[in-house]
PDB file of N, CA, C and O in Angstrom:
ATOM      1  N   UNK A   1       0.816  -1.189   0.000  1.00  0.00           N
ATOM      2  CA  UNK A   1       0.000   0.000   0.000  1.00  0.00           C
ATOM      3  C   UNK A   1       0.859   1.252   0.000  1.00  0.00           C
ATOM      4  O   UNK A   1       0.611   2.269  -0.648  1.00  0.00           O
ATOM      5  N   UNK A   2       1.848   1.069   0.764  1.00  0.00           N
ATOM      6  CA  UNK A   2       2.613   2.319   0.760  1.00  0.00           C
ATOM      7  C   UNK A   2       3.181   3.056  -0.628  1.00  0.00           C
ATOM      8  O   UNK A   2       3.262   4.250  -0.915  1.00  0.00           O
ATOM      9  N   UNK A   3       3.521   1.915  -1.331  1.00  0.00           N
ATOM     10  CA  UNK A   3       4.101   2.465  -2.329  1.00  0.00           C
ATOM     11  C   UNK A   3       3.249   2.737  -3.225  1.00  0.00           C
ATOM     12  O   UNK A   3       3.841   3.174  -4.211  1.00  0.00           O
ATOM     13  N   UNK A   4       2.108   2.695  -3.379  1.00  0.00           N
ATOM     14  CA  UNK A   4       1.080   3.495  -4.258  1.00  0.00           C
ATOM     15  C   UNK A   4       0.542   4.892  -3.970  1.00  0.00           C
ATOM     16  O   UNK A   4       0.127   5.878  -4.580  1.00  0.00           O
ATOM     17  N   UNK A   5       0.773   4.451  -2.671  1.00  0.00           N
ATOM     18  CA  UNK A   5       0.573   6.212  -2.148  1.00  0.00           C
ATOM     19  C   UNK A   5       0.948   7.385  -1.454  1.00  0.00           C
ATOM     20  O   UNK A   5       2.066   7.423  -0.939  1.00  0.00           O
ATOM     21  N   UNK A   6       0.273   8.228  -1.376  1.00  0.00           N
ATOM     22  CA  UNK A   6       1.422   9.533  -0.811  1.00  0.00           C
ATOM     23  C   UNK A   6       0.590   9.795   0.141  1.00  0.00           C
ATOM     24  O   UNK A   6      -0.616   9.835  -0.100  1.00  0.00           O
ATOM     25  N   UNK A   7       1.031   9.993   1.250  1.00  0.00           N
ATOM     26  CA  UNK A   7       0.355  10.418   2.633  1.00  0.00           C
ATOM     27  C   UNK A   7       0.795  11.773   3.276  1.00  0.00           C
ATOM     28  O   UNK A   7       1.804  11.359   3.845  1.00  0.00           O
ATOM     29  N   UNK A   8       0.751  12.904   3.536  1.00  0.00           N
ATOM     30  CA  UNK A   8       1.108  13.587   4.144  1.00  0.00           C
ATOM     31  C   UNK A   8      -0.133  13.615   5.607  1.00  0.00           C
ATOM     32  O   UNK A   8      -1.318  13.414   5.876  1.00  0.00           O
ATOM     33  N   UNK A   9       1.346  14.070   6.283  1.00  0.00           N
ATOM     34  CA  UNK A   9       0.725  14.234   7.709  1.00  0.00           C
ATOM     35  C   UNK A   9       0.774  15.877   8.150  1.00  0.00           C
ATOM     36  O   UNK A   9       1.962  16.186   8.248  1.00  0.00           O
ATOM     37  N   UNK A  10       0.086  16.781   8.385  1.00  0.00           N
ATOM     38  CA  UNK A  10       0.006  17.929   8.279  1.00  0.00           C
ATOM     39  C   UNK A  10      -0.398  17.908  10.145  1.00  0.00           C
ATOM     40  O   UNK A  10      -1.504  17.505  10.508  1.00  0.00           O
ATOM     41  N   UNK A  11       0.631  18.379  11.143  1.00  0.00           N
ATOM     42  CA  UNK A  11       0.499  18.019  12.290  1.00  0.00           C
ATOM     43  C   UNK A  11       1.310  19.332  12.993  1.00  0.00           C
ATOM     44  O   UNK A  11       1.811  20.190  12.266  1.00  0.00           O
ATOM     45  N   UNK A  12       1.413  19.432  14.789  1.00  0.00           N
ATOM     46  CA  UNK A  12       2.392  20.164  15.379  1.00  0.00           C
ATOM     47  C   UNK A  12       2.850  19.649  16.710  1.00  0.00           C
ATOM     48  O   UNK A  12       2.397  18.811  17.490  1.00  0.00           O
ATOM     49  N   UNK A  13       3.619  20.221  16.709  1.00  0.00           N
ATOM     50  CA  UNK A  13       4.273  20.077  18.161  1.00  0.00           C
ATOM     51  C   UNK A  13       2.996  19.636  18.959  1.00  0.00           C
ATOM     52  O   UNK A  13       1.907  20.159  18.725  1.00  0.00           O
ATOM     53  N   UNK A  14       3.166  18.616  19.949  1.00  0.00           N
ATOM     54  CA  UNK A  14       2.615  18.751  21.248  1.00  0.00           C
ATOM     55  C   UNK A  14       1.287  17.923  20.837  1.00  0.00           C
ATOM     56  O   UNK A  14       0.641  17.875  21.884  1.00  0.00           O
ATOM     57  N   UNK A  15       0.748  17.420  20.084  1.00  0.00           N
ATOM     58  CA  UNK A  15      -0.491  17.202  19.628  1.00  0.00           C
ATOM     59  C   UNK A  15      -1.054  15.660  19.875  1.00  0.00           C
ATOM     60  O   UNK A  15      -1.953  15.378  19.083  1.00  0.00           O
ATOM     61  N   UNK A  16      -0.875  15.106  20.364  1.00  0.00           N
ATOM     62  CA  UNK A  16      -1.316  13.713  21.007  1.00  0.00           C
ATOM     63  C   UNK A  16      -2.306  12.951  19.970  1.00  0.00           C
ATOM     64  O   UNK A  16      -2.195  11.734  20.113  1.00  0.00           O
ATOM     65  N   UNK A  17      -3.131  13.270  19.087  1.00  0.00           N
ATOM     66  CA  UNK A  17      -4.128  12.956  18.060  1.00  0.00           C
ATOM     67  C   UNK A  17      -2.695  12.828  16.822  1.00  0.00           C
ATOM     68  O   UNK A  17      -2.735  11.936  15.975  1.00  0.00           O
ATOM     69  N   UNK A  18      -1.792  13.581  16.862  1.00  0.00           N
ATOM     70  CA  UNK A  18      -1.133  13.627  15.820  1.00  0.00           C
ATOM     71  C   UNK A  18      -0.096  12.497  15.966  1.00  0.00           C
ATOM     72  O   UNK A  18      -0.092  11.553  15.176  1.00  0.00           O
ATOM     73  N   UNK A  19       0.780  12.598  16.979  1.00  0.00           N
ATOM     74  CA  UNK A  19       1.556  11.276  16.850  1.00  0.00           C
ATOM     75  C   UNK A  19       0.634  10.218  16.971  1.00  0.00           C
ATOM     76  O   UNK A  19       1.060   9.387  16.168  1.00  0.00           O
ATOM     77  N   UNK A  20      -0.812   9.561  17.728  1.00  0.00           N
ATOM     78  CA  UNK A  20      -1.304   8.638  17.555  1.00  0.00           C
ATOM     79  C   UNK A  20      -1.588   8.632  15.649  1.00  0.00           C
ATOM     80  O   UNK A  20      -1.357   7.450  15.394  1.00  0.00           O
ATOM     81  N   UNK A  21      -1.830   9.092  14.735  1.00  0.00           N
ATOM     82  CA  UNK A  21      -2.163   9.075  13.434  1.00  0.00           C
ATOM     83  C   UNK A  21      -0.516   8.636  12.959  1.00  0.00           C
ATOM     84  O   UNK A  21      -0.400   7.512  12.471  1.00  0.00           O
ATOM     85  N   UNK A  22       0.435   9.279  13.059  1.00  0.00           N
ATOM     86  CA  UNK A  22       1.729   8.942  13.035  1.00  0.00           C
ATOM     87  C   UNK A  22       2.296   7.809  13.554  1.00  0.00           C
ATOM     88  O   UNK A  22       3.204   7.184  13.006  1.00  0.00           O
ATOM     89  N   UNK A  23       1.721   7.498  14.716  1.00  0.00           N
ATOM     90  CA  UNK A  23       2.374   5.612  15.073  1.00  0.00           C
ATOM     91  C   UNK A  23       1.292   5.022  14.494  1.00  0.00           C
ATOM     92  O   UNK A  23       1.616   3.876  14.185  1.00  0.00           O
ATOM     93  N   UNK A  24       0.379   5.209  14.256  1.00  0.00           N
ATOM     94  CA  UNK A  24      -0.996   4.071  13.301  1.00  0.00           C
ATOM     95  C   UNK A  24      -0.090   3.934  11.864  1.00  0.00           C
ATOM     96  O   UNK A  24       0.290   2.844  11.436  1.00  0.00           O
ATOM     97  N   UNK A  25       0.210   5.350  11.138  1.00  0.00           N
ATOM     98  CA  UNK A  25       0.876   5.008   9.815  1.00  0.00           C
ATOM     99  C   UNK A  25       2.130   4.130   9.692  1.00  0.00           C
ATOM    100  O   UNK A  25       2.368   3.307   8.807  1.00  0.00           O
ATOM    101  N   UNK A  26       2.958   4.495  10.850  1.00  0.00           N
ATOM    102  CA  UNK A  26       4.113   3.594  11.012  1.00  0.00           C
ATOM    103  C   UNK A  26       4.049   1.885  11.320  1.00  0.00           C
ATOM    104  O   UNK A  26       4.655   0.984  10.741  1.00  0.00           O
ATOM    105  N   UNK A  27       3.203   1.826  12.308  1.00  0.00           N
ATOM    106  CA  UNK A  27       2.770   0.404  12.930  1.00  0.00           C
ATOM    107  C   UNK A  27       2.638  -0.158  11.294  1.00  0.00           C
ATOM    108  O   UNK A  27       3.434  -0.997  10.872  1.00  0.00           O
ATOM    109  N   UNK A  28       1.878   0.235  10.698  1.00  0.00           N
ATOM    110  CA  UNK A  28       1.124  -0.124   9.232  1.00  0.00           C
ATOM    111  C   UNK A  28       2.065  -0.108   7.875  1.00  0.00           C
ATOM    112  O   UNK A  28       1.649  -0.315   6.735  1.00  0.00           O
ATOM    113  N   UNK A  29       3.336   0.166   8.229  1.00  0.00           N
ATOM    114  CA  UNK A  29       4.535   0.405   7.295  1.00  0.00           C
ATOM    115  C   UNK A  29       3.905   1.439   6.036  1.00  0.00           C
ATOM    116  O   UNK A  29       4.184   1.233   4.855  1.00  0.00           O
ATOM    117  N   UNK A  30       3.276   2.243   6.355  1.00  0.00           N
ATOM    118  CA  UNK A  30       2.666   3.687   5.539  1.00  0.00           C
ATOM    119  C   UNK A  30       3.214   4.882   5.519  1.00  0.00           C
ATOM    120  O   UNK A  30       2.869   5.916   6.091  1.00  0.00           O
ATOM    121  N   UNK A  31       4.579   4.537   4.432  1.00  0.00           N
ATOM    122  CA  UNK A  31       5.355   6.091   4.321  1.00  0.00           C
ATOM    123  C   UNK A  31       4.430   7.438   4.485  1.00  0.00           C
ATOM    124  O   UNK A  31       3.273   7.510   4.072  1.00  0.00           O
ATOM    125  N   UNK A  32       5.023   8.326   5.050  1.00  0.00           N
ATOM    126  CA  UNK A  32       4.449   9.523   5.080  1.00  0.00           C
ATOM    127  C   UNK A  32       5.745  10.721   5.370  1.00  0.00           C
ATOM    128  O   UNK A  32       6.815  10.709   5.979  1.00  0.00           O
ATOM    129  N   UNK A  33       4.865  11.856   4.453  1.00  0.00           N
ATOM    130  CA  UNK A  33       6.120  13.047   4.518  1.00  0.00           C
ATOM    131  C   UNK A  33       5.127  14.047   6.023  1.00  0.00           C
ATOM    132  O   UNK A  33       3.947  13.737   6.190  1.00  0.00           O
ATOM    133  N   UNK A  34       5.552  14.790   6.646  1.00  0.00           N
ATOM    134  CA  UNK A  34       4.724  15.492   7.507  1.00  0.00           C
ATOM    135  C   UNK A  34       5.235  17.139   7.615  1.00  0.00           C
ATOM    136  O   UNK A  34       6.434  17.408   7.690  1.00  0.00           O
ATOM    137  N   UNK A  35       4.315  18.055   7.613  1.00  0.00           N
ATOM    138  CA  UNK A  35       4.299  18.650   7.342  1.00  0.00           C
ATOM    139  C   UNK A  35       3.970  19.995   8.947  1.00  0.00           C
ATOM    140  O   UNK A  35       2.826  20.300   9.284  1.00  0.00           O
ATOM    141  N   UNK A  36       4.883  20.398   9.455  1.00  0.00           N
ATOM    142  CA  UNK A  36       4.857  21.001  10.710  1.00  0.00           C
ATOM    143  C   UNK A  36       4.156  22.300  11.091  1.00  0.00           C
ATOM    144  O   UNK A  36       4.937  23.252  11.080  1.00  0.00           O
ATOM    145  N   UNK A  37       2.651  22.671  11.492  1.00  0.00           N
ATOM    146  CA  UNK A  37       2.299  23.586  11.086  1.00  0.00           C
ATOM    147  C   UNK A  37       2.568  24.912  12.729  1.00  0.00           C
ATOM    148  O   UNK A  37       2.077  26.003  13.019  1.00  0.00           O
ATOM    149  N   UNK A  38       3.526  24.043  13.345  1.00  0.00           N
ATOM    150  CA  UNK A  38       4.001  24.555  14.703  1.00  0.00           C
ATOM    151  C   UNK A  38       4.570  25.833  14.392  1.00  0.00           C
ATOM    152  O   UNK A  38       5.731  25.646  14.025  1.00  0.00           O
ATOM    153  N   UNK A  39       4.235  27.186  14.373  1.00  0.00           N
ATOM    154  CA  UNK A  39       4.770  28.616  14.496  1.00  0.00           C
ATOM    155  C   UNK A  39       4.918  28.855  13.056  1.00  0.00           C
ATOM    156  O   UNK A  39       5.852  29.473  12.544  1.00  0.00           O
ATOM    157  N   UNK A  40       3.855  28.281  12.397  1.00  0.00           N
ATOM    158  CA  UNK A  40       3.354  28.312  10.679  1.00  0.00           C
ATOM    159  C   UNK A  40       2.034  28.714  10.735  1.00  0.00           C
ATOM    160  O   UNK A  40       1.210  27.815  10.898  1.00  0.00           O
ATOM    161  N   UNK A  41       1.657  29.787  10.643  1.00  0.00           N
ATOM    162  CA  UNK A  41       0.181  29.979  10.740  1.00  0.00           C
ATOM    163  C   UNK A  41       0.010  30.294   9.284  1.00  0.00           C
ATOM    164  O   UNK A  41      -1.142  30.214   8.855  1.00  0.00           O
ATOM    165  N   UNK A  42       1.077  30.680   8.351  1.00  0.00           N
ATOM    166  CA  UNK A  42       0.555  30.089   6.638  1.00  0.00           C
ATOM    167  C   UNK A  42       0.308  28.956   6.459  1.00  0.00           C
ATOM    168  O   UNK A  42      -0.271  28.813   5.382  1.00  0.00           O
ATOM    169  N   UNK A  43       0.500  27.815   7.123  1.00  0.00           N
ATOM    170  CA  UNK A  43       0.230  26.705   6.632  1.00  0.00           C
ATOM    171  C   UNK A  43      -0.861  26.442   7.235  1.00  0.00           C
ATOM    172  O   UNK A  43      -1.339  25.490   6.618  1.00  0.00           O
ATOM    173  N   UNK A  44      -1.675  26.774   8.242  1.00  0.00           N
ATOM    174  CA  UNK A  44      -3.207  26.783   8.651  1.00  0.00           C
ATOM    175  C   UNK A  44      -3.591  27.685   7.941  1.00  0.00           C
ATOM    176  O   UNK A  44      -4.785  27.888   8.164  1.00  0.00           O
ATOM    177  N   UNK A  45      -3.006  28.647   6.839  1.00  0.00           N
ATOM    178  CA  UNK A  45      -3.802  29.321   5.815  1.00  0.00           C
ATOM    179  C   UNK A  45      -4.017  28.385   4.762  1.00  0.00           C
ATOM    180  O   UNK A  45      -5.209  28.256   4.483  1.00  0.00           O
ATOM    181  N   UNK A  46      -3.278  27.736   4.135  1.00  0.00           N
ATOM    182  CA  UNK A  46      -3.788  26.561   3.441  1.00  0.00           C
ATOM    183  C   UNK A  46      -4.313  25.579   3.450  1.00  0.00           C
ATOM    184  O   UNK A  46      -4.747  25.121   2.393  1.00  0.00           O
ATOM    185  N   UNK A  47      -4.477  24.832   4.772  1.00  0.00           N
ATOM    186  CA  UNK A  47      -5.319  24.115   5.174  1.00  0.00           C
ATOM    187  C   UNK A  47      -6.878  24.622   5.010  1.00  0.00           C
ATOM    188  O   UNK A  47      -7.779  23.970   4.482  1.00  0.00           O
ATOM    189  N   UNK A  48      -6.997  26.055   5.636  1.00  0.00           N
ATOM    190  CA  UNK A  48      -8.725  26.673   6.119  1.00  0.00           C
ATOM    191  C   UNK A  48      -8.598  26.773   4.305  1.00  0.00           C
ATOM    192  O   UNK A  48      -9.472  26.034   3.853  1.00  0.00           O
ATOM    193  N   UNK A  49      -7.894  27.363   3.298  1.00  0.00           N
ATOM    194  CA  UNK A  49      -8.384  27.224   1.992  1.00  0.00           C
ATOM    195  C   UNK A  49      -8.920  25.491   1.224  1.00  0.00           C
ATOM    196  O   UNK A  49      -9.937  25.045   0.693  1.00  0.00           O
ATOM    197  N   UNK A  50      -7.652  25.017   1.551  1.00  0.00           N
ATOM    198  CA  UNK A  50      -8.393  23.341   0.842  1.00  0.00           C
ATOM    199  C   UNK A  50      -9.091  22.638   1.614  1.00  0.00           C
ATOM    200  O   UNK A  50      -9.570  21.644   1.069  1.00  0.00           O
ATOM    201  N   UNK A  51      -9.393  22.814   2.958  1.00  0.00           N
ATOM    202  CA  UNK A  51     -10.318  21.966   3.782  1.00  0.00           C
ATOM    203  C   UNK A  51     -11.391  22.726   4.892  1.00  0.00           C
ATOM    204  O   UNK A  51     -12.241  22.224   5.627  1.00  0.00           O
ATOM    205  N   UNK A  52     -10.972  24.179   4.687  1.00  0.00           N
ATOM    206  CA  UNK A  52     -12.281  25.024   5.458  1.00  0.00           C
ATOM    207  C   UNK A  52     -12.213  24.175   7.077  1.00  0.00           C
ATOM    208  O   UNK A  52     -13.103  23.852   7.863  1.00  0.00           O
ATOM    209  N   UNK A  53     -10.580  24.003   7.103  1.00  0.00           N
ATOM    210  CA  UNK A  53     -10.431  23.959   9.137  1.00  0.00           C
ATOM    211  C   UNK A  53      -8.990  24.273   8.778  1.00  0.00           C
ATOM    212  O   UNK A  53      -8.391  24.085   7.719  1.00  0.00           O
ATOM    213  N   UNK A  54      -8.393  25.046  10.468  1.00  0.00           N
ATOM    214  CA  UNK A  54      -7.490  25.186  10.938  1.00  0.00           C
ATOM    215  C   UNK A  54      -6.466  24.417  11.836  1.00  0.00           C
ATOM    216  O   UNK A  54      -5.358  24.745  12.260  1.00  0.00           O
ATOM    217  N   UNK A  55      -7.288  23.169  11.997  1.00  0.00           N
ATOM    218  CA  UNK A  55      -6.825  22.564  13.077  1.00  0.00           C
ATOM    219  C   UNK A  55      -6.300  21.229  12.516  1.00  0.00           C
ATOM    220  O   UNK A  55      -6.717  20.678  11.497  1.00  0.00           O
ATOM    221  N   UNK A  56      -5.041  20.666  13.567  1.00  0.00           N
ATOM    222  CA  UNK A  56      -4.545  19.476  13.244  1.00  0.00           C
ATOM    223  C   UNK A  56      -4.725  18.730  13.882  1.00  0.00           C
ATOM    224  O   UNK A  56      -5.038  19.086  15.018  1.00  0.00           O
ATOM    225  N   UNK A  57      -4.653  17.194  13.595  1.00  0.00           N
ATOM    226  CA  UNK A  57      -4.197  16.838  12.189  1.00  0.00           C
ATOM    227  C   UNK A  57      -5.006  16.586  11.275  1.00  0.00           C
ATOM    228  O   UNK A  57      -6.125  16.095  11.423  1.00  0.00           O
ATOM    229  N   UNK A  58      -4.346  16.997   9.985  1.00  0.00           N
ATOM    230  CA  UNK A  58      -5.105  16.446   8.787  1.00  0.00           C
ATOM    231  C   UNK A  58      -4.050  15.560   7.995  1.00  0.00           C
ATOM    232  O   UNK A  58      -2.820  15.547   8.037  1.00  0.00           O
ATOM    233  N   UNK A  59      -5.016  14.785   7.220  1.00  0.00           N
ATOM    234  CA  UNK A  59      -3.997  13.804   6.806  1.00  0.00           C
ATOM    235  C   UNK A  59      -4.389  13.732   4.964  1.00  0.00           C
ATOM    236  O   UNK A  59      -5.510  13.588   4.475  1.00  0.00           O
ATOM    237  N   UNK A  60      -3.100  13.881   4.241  1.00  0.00           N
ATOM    238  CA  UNK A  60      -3.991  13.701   2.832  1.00  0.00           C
ATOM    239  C   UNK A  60      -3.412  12.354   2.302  1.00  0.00           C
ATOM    240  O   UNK A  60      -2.307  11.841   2.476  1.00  0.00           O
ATOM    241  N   UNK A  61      -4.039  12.117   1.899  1.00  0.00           N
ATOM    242  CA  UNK A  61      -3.727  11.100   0.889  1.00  0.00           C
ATOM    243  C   UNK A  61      -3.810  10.367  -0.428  1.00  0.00           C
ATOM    244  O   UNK A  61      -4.727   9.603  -0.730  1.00  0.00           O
ATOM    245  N   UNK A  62      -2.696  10.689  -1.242  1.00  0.00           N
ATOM    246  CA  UNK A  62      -2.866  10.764  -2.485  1.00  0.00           C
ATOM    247  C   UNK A  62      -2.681   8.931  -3.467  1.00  0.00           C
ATOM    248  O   UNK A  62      -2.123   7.909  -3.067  1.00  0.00           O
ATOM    249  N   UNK A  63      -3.364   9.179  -4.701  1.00  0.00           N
ATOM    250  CA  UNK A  63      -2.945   8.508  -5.681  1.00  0.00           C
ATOM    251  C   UNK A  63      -3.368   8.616  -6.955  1.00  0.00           C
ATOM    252  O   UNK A  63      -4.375   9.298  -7.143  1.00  0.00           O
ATOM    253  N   UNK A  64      -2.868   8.133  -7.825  1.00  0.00           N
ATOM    254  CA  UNK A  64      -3.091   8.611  -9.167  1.00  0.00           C
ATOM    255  C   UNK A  64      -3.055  10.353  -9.408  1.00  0.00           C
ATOM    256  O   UNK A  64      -3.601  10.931 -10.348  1.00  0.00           O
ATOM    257  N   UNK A  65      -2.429  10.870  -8.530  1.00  0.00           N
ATOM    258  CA  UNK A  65      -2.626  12.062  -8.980  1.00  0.00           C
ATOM    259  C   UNK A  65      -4.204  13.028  -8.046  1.00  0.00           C
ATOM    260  O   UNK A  65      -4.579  14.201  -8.026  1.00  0.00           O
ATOM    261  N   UNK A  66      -4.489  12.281  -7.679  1.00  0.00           N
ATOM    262  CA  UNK A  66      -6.074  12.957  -7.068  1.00  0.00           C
ATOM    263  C   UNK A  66      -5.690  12.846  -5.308  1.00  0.00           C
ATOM    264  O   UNK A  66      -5.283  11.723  -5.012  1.00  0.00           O
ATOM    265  N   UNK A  67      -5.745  13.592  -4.419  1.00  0.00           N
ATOM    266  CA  UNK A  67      -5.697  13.737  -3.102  1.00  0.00           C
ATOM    267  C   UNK A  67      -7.337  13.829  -2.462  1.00  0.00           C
ATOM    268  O   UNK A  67      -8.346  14.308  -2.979  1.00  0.00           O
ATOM    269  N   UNK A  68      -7.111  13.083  -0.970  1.00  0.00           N
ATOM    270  CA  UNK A  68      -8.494  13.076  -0.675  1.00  0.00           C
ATOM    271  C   UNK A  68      -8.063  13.465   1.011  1.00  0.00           C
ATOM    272  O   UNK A  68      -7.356  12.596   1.522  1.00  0.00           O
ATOM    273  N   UNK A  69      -8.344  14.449   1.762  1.00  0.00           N
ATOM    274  CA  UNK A  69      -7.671  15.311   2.805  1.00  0.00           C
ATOM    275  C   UNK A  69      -8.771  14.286   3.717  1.00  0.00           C
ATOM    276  O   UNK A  69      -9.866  13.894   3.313  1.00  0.00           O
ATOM    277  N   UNK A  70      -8.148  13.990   5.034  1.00  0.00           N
ATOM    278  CA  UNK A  70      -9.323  13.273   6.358  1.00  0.00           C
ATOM    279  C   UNK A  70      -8.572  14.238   7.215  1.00  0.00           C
ATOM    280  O   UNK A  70      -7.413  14.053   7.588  1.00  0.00           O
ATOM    281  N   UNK A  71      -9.510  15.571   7.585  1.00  0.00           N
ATOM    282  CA  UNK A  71      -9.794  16.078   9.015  1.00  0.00           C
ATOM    283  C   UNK A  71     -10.794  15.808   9.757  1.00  0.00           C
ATOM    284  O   UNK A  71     -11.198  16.838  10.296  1.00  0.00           O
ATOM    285  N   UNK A  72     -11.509  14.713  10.098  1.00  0.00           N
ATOM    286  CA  UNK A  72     -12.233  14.277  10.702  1.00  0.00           C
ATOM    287  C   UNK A  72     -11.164  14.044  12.160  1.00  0.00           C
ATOM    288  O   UNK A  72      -9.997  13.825  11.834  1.00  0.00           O
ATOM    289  N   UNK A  73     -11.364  14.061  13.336  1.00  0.00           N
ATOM    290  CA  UNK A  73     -10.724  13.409  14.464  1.00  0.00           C
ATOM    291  C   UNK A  73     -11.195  11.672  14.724  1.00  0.00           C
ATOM    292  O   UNK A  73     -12.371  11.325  14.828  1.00  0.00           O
ATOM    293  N   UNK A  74     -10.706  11.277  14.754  1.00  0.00           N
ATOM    294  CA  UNK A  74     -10.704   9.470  14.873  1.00  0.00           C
ATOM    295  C   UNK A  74      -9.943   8.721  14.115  1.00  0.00           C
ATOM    296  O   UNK A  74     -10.061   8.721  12.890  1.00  0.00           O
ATOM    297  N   UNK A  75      -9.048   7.974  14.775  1.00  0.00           N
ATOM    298  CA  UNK A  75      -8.566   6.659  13.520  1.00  0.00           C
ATOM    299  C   UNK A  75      -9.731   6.197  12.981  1.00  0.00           C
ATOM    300  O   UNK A  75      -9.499   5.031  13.300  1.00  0.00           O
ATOM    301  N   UNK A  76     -10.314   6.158  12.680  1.00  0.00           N
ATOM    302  CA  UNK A  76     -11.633   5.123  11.987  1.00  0.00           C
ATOM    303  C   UNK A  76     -11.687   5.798  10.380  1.00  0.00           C
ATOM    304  O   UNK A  76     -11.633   5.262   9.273  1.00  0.00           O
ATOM    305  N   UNK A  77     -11.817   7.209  10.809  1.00  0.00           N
ATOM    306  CA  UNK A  77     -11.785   7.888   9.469  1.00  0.00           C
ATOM    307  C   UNK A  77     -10.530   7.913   8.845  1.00  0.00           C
ATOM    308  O   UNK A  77     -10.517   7.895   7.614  1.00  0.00           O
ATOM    309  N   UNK A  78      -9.464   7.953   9.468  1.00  0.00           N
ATOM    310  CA  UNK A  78      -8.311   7.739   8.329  1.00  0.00           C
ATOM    311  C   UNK A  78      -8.235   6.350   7.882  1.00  0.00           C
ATOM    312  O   UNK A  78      -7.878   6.079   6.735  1.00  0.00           O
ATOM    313  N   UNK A  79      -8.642   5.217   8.972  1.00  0.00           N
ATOM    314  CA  UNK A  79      -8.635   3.695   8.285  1.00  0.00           C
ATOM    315  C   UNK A  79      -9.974   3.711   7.516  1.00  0.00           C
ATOM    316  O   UNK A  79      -9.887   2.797   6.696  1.00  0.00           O
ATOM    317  N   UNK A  80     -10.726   4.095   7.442  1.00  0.00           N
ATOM    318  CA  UNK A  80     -11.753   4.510   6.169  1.00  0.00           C
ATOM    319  C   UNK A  80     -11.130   4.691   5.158  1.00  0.00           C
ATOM    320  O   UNK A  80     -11.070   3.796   4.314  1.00  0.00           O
ATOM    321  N   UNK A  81     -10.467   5.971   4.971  1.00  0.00           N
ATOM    322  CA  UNK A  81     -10.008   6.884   3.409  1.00  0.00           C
ATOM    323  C   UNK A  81      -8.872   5.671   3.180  1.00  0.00           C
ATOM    324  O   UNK A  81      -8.991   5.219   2.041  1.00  0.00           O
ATOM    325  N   UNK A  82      -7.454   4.801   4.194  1.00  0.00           N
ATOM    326  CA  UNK A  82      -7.089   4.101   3.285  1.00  0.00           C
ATOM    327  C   UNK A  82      -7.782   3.393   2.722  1.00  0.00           C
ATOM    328  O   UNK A  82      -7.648   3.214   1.511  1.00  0.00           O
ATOM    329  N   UNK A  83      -8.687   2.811   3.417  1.00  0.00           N
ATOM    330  CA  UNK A  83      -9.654   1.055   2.960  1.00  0.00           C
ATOM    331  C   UNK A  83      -9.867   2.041   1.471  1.00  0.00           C
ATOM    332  O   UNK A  83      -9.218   1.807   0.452  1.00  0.00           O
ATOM    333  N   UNK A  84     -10.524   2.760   1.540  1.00  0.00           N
ATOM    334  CA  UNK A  84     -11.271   3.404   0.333  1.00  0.00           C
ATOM    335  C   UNK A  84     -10.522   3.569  -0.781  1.00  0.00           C
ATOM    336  O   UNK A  84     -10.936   3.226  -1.888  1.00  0.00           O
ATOM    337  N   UNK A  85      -9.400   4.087  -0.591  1.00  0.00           N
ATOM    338  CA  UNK A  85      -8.338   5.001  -1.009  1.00  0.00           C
ATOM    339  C   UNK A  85      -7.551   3.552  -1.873  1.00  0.00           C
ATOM    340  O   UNK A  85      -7.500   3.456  -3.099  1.00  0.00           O
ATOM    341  N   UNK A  86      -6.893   2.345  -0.718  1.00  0.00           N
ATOM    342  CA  UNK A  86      -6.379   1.483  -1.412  1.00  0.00           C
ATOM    343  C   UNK A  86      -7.221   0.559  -2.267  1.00  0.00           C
ATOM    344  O   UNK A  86      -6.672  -0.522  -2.477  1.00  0.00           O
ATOM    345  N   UNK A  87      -8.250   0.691  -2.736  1.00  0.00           N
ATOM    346  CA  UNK A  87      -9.397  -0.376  -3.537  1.00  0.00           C
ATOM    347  C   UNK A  87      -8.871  -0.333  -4.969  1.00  0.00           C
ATOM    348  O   UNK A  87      -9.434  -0.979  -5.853  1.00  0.00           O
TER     349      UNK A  87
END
């Protein structure tokens, strides 16, 4: 799975929801690049533009070229978008 897809982890300092999403991807051998939005408040400007929230984590995940962003809070929804994502 990993190697079909691109995962970014869009996360910050201190965030307990974020390393749990980060040891779920790892446990799962699911490369991911991450993206630090700690004393970046442009990068919560791009987030509130492509996903209309400020808050982390969000997680995208790409293939073929098409990205599908999970800011929902819960592992369930990111093991959703892969199940979905890897079909």
């Amino acid at each position: 799975m990993s190697k079909q897809l691109d995962v970014v982890v869009w996360s910050k300092e201190g965030c307990s929801y974020c390393a749990e999403v980060k040891g779920y991807l790892k446990e799962n051998n699911i490369e991911y690049k991450t993206i630090d939005v700690t004393n970046h408040d442009e990068f919560r400007d791009i987030l509130d533009t492509k996903y209309g929230v400020r808050h982390v984590p969000v997680v995208e995940i790409g293939k073929n070229g098409t990205y599908t962003g999970v800011t929902e809070v819960g592992l369930e929804h990111l093991k959703n978008a892969l199940a979905t994502i890897s079909v």
